[in-house]
N, C-alpha and C positions, 0 to 999 in steps of 0.2 A: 408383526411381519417385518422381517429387515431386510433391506434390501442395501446395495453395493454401488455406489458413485467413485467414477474415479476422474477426474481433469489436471488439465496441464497447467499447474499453478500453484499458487501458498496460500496459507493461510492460518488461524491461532486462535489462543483460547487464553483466559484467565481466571482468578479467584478473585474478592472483595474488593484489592486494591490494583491487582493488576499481573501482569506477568513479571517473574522475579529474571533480571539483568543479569544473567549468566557470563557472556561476555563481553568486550565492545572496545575497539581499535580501528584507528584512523585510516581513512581513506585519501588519496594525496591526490588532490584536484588536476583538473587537466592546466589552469592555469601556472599552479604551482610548478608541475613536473615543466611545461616550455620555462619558465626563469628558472628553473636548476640546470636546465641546459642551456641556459646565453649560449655558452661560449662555443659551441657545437652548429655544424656545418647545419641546413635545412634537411639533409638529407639522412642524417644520422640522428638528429633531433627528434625526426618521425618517425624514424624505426626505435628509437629508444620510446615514445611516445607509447607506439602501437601495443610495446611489450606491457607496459604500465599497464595500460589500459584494459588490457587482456587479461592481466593477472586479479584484477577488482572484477572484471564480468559485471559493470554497470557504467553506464556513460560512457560506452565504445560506439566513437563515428566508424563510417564505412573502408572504403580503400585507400591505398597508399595517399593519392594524388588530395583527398580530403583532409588526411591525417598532415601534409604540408600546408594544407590551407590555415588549419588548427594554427600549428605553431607561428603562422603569417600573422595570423588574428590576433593571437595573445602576445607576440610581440612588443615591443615599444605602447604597450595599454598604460596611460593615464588614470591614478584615482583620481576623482572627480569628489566623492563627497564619500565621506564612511556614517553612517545611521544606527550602528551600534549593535551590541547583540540582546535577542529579545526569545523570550520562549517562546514557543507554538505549539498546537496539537498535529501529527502524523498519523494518519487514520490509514491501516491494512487492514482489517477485519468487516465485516456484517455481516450480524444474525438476523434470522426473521424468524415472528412467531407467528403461526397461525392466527388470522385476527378470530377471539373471542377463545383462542385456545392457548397452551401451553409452549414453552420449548427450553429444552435443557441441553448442554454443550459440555462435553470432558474428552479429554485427550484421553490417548492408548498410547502405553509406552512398552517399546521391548527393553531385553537387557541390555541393547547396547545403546539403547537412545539416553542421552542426557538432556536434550534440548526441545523444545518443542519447533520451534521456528527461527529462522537465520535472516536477518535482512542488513541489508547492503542500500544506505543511503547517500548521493552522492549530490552537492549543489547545482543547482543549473547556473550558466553561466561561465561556465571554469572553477566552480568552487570545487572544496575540499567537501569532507564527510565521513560516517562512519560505515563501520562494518558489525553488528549486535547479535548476539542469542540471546534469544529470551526461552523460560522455559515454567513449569508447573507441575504437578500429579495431584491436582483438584478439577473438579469442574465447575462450574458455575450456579449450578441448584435451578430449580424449575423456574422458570422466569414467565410473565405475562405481556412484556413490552420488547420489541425490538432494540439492539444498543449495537453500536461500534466498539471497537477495542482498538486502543491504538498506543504509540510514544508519544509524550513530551522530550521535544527537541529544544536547544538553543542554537539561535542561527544568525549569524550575522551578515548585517546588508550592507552592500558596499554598488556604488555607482562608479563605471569606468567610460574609457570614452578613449577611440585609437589613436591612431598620430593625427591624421585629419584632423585641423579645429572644427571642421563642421558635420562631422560624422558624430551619430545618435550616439545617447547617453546607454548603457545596457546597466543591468542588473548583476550582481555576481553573490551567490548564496553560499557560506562556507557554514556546513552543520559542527558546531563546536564540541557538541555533549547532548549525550542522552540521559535524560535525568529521569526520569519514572513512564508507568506503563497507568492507561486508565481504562474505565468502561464507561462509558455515555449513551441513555438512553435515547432511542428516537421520539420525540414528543412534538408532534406526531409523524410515523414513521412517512418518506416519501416516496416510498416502492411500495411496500402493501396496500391493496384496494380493495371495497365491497361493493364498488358499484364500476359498473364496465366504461363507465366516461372515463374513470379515473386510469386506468392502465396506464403505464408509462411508456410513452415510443420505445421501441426496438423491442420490447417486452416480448419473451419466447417461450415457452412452454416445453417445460424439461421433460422428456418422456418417462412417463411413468409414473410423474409422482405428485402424488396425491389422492385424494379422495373424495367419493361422489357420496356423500350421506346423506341427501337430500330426503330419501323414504325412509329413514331410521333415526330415533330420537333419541339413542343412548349417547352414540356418537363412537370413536375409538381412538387408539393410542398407535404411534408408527415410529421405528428408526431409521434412521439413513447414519451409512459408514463413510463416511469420506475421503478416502486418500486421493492427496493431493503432491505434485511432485513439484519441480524449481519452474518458476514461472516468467514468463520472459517481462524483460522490463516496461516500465511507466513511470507516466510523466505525472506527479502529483502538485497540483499548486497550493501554496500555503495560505494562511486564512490573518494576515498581518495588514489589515487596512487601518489605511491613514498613514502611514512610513515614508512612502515611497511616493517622486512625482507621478503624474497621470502620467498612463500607459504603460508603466514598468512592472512587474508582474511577479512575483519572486515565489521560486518552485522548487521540484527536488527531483533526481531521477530516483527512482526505490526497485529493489529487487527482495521477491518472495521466495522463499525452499521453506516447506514445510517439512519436521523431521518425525510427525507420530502422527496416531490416526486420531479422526476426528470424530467425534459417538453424538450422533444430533437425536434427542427424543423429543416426539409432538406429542399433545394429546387436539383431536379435532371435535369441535361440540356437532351433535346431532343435526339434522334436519339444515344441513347448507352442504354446499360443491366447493371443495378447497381444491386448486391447482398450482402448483410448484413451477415459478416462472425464476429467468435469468436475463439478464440485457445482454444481448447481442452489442458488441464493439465495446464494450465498456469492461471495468476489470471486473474479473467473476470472485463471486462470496457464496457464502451458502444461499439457496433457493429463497427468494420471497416470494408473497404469497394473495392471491386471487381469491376471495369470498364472494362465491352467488347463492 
């Protein structure tokens, strides 16, 4: 039985080693773009600002009078200390498998799709970043264990601090290169649960999906279709501890568009209640999953 999901967001797929790097060109940070304009009024600085910023659709503040604040801020900014550039993992994907069952992931593509997925990563802080497609026509084969998919990024950390001598030190993350894509299993997954203590706050129950087999011992098999559109932005923090003083935080703003459809097959074992849950306020993935 297949049934049709569709939300407002991204999302991707891969083979053994990962999604193949289609494209990938630079993003020019909000720091960067105020020192190209020193030499410009405040007020033309922000309107050239607003258009940058608009033209990437990731890392856009709000109105005029913030977009002046911006160029106030990165102004006369002080490096304080540069920390060098280091890789990381960037996690946009997760799957879940039924616990004790199956689940298999392959992209749909039309004639005109070349890419699977488009993302737009930009530094926090006023850094730079990129712009990538990744892309595939495999799926992933029957898997038994939930995994993420994500990039290896290289990002370099850098500490500033403003005119003020006494004004806080901040962070500034410029993503330099995307150098490969991976899969990483969940061992052991942190959303999937078989007992009800376990559920995870904000945990919602997707209508529809799933299945009650609790009277039936053969068990059955389920698709879900997912099309998925451009997703609005989030804040992802990076996982580089030890780097950086206490309290500095170093993150990335990320933007999803999926560009093909997404084919999820389950098989569910006999004699248990699977239910197809999503966290509410958090970024959405495909369904994980409730065993009673």
């Amino acid at each position: 039985m297949a049934r049709r999901l569709r939300s407002a967001l991204g999302v991707v797929m891969d083979q053994q080693s990962g999604l193949e790097i289609l494209t990938d060109e630079p993003l020019e940070g909000t720091a960067s773009i105020v020192e190209r304009l020193g030499g410009e009024d405040d007020e033309t600085a922000s309107v050239a600002l607003a258009l940058n910023l608009a033209q990437q659709e990731v890392g856009r503040p709000g109105d005029r009078g913030m977009l002046q604040n911006l160029v106030e801020r990165f102004q006369g900014k002080k490096e304080v200390a540069d920390f060098g550039t280091h890789p990381t993992k960037l996690e946009y994907l997760a799957f879940h498998v039924p616990p004790g069952g199956t689940g298999q992931l392959q992209l749909e593509f039309t004639e005109t799709q070349h890419a699977a997925v488009q993302l737009k990563v930009l530094g926090l802080g006023g850094g730079s970043g990129r712009q990538f497609t990744l892309g595939t026509a495999h799926d992933l084969g029957a898997r038994e264990e939930c995994f993420a998919l994500g990039a290896w990024i290289d990002v370099r950390l850098r500490t500033f601090r403003g005119r003020d001598e006494d004004a806080p030190e901040e962070v500034r993350v410029d993503v330099e290169a995307v150098t490969n894509s991976y899969l990483e299993p969940f061992r052991p997954c942190a959303l999937c649960f078989t007992e009800a203590g376990r559920r995870p706050a904000r945990a919602h129950p997707m209508g529809g999906v799933g299945w009650d087999l609790t009277a039936d011992d053969k068990g059955t098999s389920d698709s879900l279709t997912l099309e998925f559109t451009a997703e609005t932005e989030m804040e992802v923090t990076l996982d580089l501890p030890g780097l950086l003083p206490a309290g500095l935080v170093p993150g990335v703003a990320m933007k999803r568009e999926v560009r093909s459809r997404c084919q999820a097959e389950y098989t569910f074992p006999g004699r248990a209640n699977f239910v197809g849950y999503e966290l509410i306020g958090k970024r959405r993935d495909f369904p994980f999953w409730g065993r009673s």
